[in-house]
C-alpha positions in Angstrom: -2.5 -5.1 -7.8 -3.3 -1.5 -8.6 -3.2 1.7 -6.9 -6.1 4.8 -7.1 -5.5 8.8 -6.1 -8.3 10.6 -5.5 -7.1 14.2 -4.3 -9.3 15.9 -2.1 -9.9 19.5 -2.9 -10.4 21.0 0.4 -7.8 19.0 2.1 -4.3 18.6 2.5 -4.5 15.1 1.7 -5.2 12.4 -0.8 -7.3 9.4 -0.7 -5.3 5.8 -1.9 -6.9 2.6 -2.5 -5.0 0.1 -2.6 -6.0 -3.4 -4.1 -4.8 -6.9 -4.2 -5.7 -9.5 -6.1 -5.0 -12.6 -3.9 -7.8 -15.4 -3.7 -6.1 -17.9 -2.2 -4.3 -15.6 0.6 -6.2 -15.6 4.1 -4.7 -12.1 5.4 -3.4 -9.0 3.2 -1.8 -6.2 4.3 0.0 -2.9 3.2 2.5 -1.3 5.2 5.2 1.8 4.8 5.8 5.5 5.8 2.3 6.3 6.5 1.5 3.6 8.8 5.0 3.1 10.7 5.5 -0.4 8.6 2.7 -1.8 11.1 0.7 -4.7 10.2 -2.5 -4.3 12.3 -2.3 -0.5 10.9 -2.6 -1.5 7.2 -5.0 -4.2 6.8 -7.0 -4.7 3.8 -10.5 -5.7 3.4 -11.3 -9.1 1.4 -14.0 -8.8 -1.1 -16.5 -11.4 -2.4 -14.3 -11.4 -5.2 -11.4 -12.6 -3.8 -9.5 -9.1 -3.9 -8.4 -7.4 -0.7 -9.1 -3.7 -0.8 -8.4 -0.7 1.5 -8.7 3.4 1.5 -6.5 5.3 3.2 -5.7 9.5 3.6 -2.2 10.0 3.3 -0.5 14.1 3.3 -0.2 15.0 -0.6 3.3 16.4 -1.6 5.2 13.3 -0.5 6.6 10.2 -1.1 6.2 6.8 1.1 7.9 3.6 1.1 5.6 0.7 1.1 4.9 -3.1 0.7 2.3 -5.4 0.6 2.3 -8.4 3.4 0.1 -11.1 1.6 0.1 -14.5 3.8 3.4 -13.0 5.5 5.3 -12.6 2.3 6.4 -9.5 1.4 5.6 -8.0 -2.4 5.9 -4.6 -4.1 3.6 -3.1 -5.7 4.5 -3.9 -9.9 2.7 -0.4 -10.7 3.9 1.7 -8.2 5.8 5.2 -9.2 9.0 4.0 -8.6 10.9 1.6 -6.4 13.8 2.6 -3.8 16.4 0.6 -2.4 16.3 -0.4 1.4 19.3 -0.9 3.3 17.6 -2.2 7.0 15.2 -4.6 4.5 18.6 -5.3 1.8 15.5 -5.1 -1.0 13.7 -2.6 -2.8 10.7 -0.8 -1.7 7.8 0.6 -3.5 7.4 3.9 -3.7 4.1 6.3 -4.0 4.1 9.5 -4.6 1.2 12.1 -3.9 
């Protein structure tokens, strides 16, 4: 699992790729903050290589809570900037700040 930045000069936001290594899974997903924790909303593209893969523009100067939904299970991100507690999910989230 990793996570890219690529600021955009001209723009108030930041480009984040997420990726997920996950061969086996059939459907990969990430969902937080920016995308109202829907499914449909977060879906990542599966490569030849078996790695799911998606871009997404998020506001710079902010933090978002986020998971990854791989087969239905729900997984942090092990490189994110930091995690943060949950009450309504009783686990941690990841957290990425930009």
């Amino acid at each position: 699992m990793s996570i890219k930045k690529q600021f955009i000069k001209t723009k108030p936001v930041c480009k984040v790729t997420f990726s997920v290594e996950a061969k086996e899974a059939s459907k990969v997903a990430v969902i937080g903050d920016f995308n109202n924790w829907k499914i449909e909303e977060g879906s990542l593209s599966k490569l030849k290589n078996g790695t799911f893969k998606g871009t997404f523009d998020l506001g710079k100067d902010s933090a978002y809570e986020f998971k990854y939904v791989i087969d239905g299970a729900y997984v942090n991100e092990p490189e994110a900037d930091s995690f943060k507690w949950n009450d309504f999910a009783g686990t941690e989230n990841s957290v990425l700040v930009v």
